[in-house]
C-alpha positions in Angstrom: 25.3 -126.6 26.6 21.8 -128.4 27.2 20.1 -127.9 30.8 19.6 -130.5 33.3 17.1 -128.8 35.1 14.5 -130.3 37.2 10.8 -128.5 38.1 8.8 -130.3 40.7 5.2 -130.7 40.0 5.9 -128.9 36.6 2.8 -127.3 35.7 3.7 -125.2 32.7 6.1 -124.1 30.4 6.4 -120.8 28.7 8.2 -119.7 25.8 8.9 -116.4 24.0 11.0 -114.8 21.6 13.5 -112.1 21.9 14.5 -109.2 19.7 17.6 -110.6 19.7 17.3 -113.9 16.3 17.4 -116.8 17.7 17.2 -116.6 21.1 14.4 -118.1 23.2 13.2 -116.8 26.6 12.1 -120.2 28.7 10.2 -120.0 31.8 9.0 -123.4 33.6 7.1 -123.0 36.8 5.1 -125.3 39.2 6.8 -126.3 42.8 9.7 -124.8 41.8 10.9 -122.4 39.0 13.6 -122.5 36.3 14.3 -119.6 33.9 16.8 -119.7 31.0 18.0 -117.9 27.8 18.3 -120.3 25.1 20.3 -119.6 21.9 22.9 -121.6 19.7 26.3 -122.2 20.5 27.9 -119.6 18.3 26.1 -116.4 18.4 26.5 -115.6 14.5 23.6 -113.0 15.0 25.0 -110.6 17.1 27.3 -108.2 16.6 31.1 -107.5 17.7 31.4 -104.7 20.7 33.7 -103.2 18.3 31.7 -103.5 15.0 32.7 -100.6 12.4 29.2 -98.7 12.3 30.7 -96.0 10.6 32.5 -98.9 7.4 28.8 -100.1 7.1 27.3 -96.6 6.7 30.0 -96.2 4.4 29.4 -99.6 2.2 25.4 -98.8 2.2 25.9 -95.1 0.1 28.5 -96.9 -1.9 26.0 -99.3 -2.8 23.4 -96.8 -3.3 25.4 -94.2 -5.5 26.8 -97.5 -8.0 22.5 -98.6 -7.9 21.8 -94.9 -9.3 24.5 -95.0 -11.7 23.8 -98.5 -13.1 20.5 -97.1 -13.3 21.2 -93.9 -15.2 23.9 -95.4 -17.4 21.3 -98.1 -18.9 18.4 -95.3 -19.1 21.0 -93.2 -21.3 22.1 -96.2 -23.5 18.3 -97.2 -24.0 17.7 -94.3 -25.4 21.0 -93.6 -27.8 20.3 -96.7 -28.8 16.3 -95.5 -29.7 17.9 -92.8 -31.7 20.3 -95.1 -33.9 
């Protein structure tokens, strides 16, 4: 939704980021002051209040135990293969 703000006598306009990706902090001052958050229309950054923390902590060791084995399985075919 774009803003149809007016600032008198605008003398400066100040941007920063947030922590939050994608999202803009906008302050313009002079006679008078506006301050908005700006951020896209569909916040595909942020998370759901009822996100599965525990599913993604899950996923992550999954990963990490199939890396290890991947690893291990080609480091013991490498080497039965040296010995053929």
């Amino acid at each position: 939704m774009p803003q149809q703000q007016q600032v008198l006598r605008l003398r400066a306009v100040s941007v920063s980021p947030t922590v939050l990706e994608s999202t803009t902090l906008v302050l313009a001052y002079g006679a008078d002051l506006f301050f908005s958050r700006i951020s896209p229309a569909l916040h595909f950054d942020s998370l759901q209040s009822d996100f599965s923390y525990g599913l993604l902590v899950v996923a992550l060791l999954a990963l990490a135990i199939g890396t290890w084995f991947a690893g291990y399985s080609s480091q013991q075919a490498m080497l039965k293969a040296k010995w053929q």
